[in-house]
Every structure is written in C-alpha cells, then in structure tokens.
C-alpha positions in Angstrom: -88.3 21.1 -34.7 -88.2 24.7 -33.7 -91.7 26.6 -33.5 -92.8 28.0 -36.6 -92.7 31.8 -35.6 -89.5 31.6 -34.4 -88.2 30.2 -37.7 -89.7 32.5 -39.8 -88.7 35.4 -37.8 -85.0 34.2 -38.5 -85.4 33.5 -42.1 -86.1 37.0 -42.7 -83.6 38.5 -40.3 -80.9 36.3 -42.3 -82.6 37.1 -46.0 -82.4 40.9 -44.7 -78.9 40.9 -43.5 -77.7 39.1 -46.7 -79.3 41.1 -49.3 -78.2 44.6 -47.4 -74.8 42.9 -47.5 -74.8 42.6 -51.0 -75.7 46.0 -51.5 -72.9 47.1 -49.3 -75.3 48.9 -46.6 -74.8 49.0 -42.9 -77.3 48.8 -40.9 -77.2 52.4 -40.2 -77.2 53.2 -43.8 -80.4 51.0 -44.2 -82.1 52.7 -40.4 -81.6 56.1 -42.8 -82.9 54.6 -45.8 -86.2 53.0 -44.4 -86.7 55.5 -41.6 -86.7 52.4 -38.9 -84.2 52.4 -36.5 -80.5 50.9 -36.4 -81.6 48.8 -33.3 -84.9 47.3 -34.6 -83.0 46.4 -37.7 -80.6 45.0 -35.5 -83.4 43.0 -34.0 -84.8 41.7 -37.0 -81.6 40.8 -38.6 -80.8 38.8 -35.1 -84.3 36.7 -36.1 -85.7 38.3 -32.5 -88.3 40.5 -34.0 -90.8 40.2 -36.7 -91.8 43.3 -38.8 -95.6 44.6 -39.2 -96.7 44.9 -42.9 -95.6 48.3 -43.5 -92.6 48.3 -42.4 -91.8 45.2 -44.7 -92.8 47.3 -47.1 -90.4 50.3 -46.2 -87.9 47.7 -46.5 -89.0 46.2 -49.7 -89.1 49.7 -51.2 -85.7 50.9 -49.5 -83.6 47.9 -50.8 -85.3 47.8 -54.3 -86.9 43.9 -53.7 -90.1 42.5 -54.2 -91.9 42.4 -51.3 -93.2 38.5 -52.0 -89.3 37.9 -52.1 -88.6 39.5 -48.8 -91.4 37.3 -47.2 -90.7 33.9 -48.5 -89.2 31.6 -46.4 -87.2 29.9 -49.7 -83.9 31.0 -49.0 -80.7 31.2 -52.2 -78.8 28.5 -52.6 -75.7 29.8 -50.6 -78.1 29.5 -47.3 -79.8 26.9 -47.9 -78.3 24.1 -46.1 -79.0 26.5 -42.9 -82.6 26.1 -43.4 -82.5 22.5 -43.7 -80.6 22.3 -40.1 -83.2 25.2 -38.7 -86.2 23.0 -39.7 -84.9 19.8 -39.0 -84.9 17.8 -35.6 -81.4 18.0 -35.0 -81.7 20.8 -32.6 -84.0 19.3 -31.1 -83.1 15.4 -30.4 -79.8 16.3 -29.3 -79.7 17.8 -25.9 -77.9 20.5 -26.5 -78.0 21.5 -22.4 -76.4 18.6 -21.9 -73.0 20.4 -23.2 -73.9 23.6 -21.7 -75.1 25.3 -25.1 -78.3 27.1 -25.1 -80.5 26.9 -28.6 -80.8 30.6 -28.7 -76.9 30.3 -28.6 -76.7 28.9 -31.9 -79.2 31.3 -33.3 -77.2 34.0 -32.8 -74.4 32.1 -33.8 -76.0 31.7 -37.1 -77.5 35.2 -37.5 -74.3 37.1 -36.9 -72.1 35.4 -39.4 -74.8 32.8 -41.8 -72.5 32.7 -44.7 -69.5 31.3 -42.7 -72.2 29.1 -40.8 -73.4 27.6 -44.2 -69.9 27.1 -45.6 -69.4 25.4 -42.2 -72.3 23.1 -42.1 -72.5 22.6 -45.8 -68.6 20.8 -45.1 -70.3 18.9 -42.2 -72.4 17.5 -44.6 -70.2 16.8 -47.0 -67.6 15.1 -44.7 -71.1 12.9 -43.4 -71.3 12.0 -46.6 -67.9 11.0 -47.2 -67.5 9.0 -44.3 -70.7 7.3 -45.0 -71.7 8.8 -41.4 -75.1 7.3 -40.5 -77.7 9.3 -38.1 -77.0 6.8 -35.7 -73.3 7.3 -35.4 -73.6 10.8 -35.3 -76.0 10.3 -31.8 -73.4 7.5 -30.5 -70.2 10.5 -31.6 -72.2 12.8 -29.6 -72.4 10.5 -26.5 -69.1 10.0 -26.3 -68.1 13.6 -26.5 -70.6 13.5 -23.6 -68.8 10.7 -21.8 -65.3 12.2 -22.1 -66.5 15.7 -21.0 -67.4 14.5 -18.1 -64.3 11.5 -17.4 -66.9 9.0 -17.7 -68.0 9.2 -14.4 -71.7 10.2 -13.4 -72.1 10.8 -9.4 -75.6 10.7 -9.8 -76.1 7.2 -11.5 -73.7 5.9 -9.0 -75.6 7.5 -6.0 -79.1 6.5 -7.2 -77.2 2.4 -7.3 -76.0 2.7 -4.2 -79.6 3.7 -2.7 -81.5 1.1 -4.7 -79.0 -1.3 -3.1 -79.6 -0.6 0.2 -83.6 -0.4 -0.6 -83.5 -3.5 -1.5 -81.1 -5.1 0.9 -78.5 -6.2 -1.9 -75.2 -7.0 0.0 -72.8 -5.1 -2.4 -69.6 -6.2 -0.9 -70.8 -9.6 -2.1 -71.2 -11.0 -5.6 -74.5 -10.2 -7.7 -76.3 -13.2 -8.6 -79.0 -13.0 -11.4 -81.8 -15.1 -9.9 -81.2 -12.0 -7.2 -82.3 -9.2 -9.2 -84.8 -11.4 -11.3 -86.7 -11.7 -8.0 -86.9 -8.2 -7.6 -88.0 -7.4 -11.4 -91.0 -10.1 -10.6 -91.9 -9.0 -7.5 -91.8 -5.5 -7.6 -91.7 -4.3 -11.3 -94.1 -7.0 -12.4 -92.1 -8.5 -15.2 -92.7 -12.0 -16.9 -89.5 -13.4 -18.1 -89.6 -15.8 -20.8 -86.4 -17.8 -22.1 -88.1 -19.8 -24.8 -89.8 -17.4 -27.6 -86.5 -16.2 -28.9 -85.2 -19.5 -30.2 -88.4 -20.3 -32.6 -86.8 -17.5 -34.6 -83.4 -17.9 -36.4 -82.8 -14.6 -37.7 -83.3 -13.3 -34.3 -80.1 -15.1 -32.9 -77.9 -12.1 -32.5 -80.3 -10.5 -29.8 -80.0 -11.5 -26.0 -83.3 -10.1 -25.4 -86.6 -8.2 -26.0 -88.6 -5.8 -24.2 -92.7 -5.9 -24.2 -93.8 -2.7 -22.8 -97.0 -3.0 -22.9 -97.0 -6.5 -21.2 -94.0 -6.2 -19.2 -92.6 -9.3 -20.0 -88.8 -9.7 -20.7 -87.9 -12.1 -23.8 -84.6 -13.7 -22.9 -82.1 -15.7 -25.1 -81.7 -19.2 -22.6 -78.2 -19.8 -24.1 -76.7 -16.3 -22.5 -74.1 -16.6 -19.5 -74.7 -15.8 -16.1 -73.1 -12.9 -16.6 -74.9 -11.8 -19.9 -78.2 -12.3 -17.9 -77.3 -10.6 -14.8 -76.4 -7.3 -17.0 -79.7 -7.5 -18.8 -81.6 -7.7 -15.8 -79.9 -4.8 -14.0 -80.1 -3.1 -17.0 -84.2 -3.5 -16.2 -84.1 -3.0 -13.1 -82.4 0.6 -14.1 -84.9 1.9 -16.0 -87.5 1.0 -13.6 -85.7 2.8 -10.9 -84.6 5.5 -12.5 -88.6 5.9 -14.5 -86.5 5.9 -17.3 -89.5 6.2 -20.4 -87.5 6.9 -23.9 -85.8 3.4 -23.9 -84.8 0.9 -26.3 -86.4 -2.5 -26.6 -83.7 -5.1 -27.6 -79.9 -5.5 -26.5 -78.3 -5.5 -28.7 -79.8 -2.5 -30.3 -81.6 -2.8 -33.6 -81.5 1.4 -34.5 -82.2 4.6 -32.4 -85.1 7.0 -33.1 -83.9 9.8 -31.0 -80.9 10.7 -29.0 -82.7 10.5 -25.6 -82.6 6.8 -26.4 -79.1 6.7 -26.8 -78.7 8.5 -24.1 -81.1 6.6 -21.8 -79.5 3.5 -22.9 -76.2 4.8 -21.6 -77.4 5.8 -18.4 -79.0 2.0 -17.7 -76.2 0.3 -18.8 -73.9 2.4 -16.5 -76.4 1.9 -13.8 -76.0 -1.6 -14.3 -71.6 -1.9 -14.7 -72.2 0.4 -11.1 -74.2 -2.3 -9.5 -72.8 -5.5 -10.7 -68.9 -3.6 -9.7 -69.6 -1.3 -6.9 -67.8 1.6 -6.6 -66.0 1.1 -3.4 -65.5 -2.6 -3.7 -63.4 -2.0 -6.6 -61.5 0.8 -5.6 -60.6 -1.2 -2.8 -59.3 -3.9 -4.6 -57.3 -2.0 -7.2 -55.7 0.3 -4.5 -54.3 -3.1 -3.0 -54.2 -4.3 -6.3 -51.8 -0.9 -7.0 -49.6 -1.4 -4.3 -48.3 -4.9 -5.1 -44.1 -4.6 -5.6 -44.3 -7.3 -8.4 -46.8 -7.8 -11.8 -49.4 -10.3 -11.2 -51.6 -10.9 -13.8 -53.2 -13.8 -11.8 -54.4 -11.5 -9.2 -56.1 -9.2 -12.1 -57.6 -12.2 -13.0 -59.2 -12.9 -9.5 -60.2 -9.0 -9.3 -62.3 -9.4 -12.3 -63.5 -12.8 -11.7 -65.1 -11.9 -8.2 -67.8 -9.7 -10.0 -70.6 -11.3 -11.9 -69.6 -9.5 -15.2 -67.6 -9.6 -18.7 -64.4 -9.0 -19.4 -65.7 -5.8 -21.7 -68.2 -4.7 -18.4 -65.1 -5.0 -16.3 -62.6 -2.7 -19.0 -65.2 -0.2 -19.1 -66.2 0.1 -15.4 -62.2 0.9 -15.2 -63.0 3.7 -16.7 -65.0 4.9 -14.4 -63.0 4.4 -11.6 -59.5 4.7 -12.6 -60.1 8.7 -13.7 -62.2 9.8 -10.5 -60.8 7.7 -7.7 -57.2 7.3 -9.0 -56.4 10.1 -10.8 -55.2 8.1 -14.1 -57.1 10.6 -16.8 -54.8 9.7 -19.7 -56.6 6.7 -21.0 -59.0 5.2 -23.6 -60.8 1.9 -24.1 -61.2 -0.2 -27.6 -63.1 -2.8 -28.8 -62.1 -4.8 -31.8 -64.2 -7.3 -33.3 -62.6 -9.9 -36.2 -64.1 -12.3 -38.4 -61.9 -15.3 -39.0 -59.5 -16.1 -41.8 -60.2 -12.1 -42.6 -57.8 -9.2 -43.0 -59.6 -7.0 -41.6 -60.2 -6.3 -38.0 -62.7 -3.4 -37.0 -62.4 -1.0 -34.1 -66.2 -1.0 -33.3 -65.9 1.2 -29.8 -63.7 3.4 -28.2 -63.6 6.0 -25.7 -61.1 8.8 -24.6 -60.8 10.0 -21.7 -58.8 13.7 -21.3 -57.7 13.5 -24.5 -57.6 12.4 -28.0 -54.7 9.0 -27.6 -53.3 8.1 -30.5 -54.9 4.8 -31.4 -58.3 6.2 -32.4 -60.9 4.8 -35.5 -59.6 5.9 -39.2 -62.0 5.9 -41.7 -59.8 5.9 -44.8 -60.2 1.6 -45.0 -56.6 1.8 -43.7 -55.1 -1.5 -41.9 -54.7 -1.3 -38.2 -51.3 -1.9 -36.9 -51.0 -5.5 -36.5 -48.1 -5.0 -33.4 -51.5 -3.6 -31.3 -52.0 -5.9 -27.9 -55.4 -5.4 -29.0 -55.3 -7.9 -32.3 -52.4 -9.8 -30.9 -54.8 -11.0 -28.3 -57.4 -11.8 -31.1 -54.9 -13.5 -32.9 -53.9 -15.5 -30.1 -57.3 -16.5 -29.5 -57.6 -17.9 -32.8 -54.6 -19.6 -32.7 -54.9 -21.3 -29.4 -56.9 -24.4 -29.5 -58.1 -23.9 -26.2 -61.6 -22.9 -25.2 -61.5 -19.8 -23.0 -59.9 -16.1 -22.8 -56.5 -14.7 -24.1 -54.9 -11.8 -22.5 -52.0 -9.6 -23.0 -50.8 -6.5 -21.5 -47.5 -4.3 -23.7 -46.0 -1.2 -23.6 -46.7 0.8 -26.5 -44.5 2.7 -28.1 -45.4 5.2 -30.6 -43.1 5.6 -33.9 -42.2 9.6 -33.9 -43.8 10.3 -30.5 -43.1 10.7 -27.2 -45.9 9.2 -25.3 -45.8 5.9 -24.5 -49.1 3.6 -23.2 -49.3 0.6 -20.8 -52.2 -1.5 -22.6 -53.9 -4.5 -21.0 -56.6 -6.5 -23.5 -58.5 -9.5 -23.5 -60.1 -11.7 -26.0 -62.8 -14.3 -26.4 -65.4 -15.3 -29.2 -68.1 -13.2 -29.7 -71.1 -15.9 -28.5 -74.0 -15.0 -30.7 -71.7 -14.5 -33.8 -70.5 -17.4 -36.1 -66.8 -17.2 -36.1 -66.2 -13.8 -34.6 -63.6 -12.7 -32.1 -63.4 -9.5 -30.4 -60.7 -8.0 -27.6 -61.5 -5.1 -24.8 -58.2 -3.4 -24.1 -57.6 -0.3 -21.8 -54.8 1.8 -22.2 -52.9 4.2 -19.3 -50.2 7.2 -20.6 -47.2 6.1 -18.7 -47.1 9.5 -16.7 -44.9 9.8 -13.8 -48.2 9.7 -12.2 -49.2 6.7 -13.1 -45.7 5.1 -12.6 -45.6 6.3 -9.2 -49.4 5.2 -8.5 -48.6 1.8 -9.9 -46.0 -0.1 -7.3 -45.2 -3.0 -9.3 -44.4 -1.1 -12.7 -40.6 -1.6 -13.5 -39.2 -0.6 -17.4 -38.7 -4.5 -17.7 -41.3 -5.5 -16.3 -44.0 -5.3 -19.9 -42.9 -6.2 -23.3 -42.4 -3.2 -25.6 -43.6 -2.5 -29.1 -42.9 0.1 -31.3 -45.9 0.3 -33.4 -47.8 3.0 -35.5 -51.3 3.6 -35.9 -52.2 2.2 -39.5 -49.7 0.8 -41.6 -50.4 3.1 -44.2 -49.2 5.7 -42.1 -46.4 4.0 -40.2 -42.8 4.5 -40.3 -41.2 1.4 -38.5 -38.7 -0.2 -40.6 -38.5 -4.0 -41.6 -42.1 -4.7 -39.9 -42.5 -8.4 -40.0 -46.3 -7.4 -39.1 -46.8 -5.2 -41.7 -49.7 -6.0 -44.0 -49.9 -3.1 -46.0 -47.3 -0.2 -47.7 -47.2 3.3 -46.1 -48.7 4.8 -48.8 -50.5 8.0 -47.4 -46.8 8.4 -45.5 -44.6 8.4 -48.6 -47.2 10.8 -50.2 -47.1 13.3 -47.3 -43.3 12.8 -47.4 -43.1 13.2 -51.2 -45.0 16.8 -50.9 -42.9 17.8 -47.8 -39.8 17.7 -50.7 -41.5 19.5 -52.7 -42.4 22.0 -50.5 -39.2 22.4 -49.0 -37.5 22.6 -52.4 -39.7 25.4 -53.4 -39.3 27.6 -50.5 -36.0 26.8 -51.0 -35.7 28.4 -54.6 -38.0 31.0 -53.2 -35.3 32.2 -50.3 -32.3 31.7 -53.0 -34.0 34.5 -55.4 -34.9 36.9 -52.2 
C-alpha cells in the first residue's frame, strides 16, 4: 500500500487539477489568482508537494471551495476508482520493476491525465468483472506477460542449476533419480518426508504434496510417479538453494496471497524442468534430433523418455530451449484438460512466445475447434482402450490466414482426477527458418488441417467436426453488409 503522505499529497494535487479544470483555469491563470507560483502549482498538482495551511487557504479562497473540501481525501465519483487502485495493494504485490516500470512512473501517469486514467481503469474493472477475472488469474496473466517478455528463458535460474549440480556432484549428462535428490533434501536441508499422512484424508486427494515450514517435513502423496516425485523434490531443493522465503505450501496450489508467490513458484518449478533436462543435454539431442532427413516420432519418443520427467515438463522445457538455443521464437504451449462424455474441453494453460498465435483462451464460453491436434489427441486417448499416452503431431492451417503451425501434442489421464484427460501440445510458425532448421520437414511429410479457432467464429465449410454454428461470424458478417451498404448510399448522394 503506498505510504500515507504520499497518497494524500496526490489526492490533492488531482482534486486541485480537476476542480481548476472545471473552472477553465490554467495553471498560470490560478499562479495569478492565488499569488503562488505556476511551478509549485505544478508540483502540487503532480502529487510531489504538499501545501502549508495558508497557502490551502489561498487556494481555497482563489477557486471559491471550502477549504474542508480541498483537504478531504474523498474524491467525486468520476475519480474514484483511482483512489481505490492508489490505496490498494496492487501497486505493491506486483513487481512492477520486474517490467521495467517505476511506481513514481504511474503516478505521473495518473496526475497528468486522471480523467482518462479513471475512464481507463474503471473499463479494467469492468472487463474483470465480465470475465469473471479472479485476483489470482490476474497474478498468473501477469507472469506470463513476464515469461514471454523475456522468451521464457532465465540465464540466471539456469546458472544457479548448473552450480548446485556440480556442488553436489549430480552427473547431469545422466538421468535424475528421485531417491538422488531426496538424499540431499535429508542430509543437507533437514527435511522429513512422509508418504503416509495424505491418504487418511480423502478430500485431499488432488494434492501431491504439502509443505511444513516450521518442521521441515515434506507430506508426499505415495501413489505419485517417479517422475511426479522427482519434480516435487527438486522443486525443494529449489527453494532451499535459491533461500527462496515467499513460497507456496502445496503442489498443486490451493490460492496465492501475493504475487511474489506466484512468482517464486515459477522460479522453483523452472529450477526444477532445468535440473531434471539440463540445458546442454537437450540441446544436444534436439540439434541431432534436427538434423535427421526423415520424421521419426520414435526417436522423440526416446528424447523425452531419457529424462526423469512428464510429457507436460518436457513441452514446457522446449520452450525454453527451442527460442534461446535454436532461434524458433514463433511458438506457444497449451494445455487442455477434458472431463469425459463432456462437450467441453478447457484450455487451462498457455504461453506465447514473440507473439500472440492464433489459438489463444476465449472467454465468450465458445467451443474450441474440434480439428485441434490438441483434443484430437484427447479424443484418441479416450477412445483407445489402451493404458498409456496418445500423440499426434499436424500442420495447422488457419481458415483466412496465412500463417501456418507445426503442432506436436500428447495426452494421458490426469492421475489424481476421476475421469479427466488432458493434452500438452507445442506449436512452431512454419517460418523458412524453422523449415530450414528442421532437416526432416517435407510438405507431405504431417497431415494438414484447416481449422479455426472456435466454431463460433470459424468459416470452414461442411465441418464434419463442427459442434457448434458460427454465430458471432454470421453476425460480424451481417453488420459488415450493412455497413457497406450504407457507405454505399452515402458515396451515391456525394
């Protein structure tokens, strides 16, 4: 929360600048008025200076208001929403340094020009609103605006891996075990793990674990994989190293108090994809990878399978490298989870890195388009009566646009929930770059699919896959004619 001087000093530099705006003075008009100079005014109205009693009085008696107005920090209703973002925490729990603004920045901002500030925030609000938009989406919006300025890739977290490594003698050309870094959270962190006290309680069978602080012990689900386990203890291990103290206590998170958490959870769990797929051993193996003449999904198989990881760790650890040490920019990653026998299917993560790609979240309750590799893989999953992972990899095609998107995905059943699939896919813009970077990419080499983005958007004809009509597109087309056929009875009276 900003200090309380400072916030009363800009409540009365914005009070002052809006009720000499409404009398139509400048300031210079208003430095003759109250005898105080144009400067000082300008001071005041910037929130930077504080007047002494008597001059709040020259400028109570100058602009015809009662002083007790002039000094209250209520402000009228067409600034109040200002206030509310001035005394709230916002300013404070995001770290605004971390995009390179200063909070004295925003000050200004709002001091120069508050009325277009308020109608600004006031639609912020309102769009929040609209979009049910949750404190806690807002923090998790703001970390990926974080991730993308930066193409997901964090020198310093992959540095500060790479010396814990070879601290602790971990071989990273080899395979991570669990039991590996468990022996390091015991023996030099001091942490009790205990696999047994989550399964007396039911409800609590969506968590993989729990954090004690104050005991240092680490409550473990015993049903996890070995790969599920090995995250969550590097995970550990990352905060520890990195004296990370604003943390979260269970994975998966119950609700964020601040940003820094979001944040610091971030930072560990990229800590962790960095040490369980190093770097360099995976740049190694996707340049060879890279260079292959013919597809072979097998091998992408084997790449993944060497580390001790998901499939999702793996996609998202792609994005990482594939932007820093291969120069492919253009991409995003997407989750999708989907509850069986239902319509809908849910894009519960994404990231973007360059650029805004076209298959990004809508929330208008709109039907994804079913032609995705991303729900085809889901839907596989469910329809194959086999026990283990789908994959698919497609050439997307969008309808009306030029770029086009090699997308690989993956699926398998969501372990803690009942009846719930999800897919990881990671999508490339087919640049020349990229065609030239990868050796074994041939036109007719990847299935095709024109698809569209929702299906009440989409205008692919005779689509056996469509679920829903293309409602919001007929309507925008509908007042495109009617535009159109007003400016044209416009230009045949000029």
């Amino acid at each position: 929360m900003m200090i309380e001087d400072e916030y009363i000093r800009l409540i009365f530099g914005l009070k002052l600048k809006q009720i000499r705006t409404e009398k139509n003075l400048s300031l210079f008009g208003l430095a003759k008025l109250s005898g105080l100079s144009k400067s000082y005014l300008n001071e005041i109205e910037k929130g930077k200076k504080y007047p002494k009693t008597d001059k709040i009085l020259s400028l109570s008696e100058s602009l015809e208001i009662p002083y007790d107005h002039l000094v209250s920090l209520k402000l009228d209703k067409n600034l109040a929403p200002i206030g509310e973002i001035l005394q709230s925490k916002i300013l404070k729990e995001i770290p605004l340094e971390l995009f390179g603004i200063k909070e004295n920045t925003l000050i200004d901002i709002v001091a120069n020009a508050p009325a277009k500030v308020n109608a600004f925030i006031s639609t912020i609000i309102k769009i929040a609103q609209n979009y049910n938009l949750t404190r806690e989406s807002f923090f998790l919006a703001s970390l990926r605006s974080y991730q993308e300025a930066h193409n997901n890739y964090f020198e310093d977290i992959e540095n500060e891996v790479e010396k814990f490594a070879k601290s602790y003698h971990i071989n990273l050309s080899k395979r991570i075990k669990s039991s590996d870094l468990e022996e390091i959270l015991a023996e030099e962190f001091g942490y009790t793990i205990n696999n047994e006290e989550l399964e007396k309680h039911q409800n609590l069978e969506e968590l993989r674990n729990i954090y004690i602080p104050n005991k240092n012990i680490l409550l473990i689900d015993k049903n996890i994989s070995e790969a599920q386990k090995t995250f969550i203890y590097a995970k550990e291990i990352a905060y520890n190293v990195l004296n990370i103290k604003e943390r979260l206590y269970t994975f998966p998170w119950i609700k964020f108090e601040s940003f820094d958490q979001v944040l610091n959870n971030f930072i560990a769990s990229y800590f962790a994809g960095a040490l369980i797929i190093p770097r360099k051993n995976l740049t190694e193996k996707l340049t060879n990878f890279f260079a292959l003449e013919e597809w072979n999904s097998l091998k992408l198989h084997q790449i993944i399978n060497h580390f001790n990881c998901s499939q999702e760790t793996f996609y998202q650890r792609l994005t990482n490298i594939l932007p820093k040490f291969f120069s492919i920019k253009n991409l995003f990653f997407l989750r999708f989870t989907h509850k069986q026998n239902s319509t809908e299917y849910r894009l519960s993560k994404e990231l973007h890195i360059t650029q805004q790609q076209t298959p990004h979240a809508n929330r208008n309750n709109e039907h994804y388009c079913r032609r995705w590799v991303s729900i085809k893989t889901i839907q596989d999953l469910e329809n194959s009566k086999k026990n283990r992972s789908t994959f698919g990899v497609q050439i997307s095609s969008y309808v009306n646009q030029k770029n086009e998107y090699l997308v690989l995905s993956s699926a398998t059943s969501d372990p803690f929930k009942k009846d719930i699939s999800r897919s990881v896919s990671i999508g490339m813009l087919l640049s020349p770059h990229l065609k030239k970077k990868l050796h074994f990419f041939k036109e007719d080499t990847f299935s095709k699919k024109l698809v569209g983005v929702t299906c009440e958007t989409c205008a692919v004809k005779n689509c056996l896959e469509r679920v829903a009509d293309s409602t919001r597109l007929e309507k925008q087309i509908k007042y495109d004619e009617i535009a159109n056929t007003v400016q044209n009875i416009i230009k045949s009276y000029s």
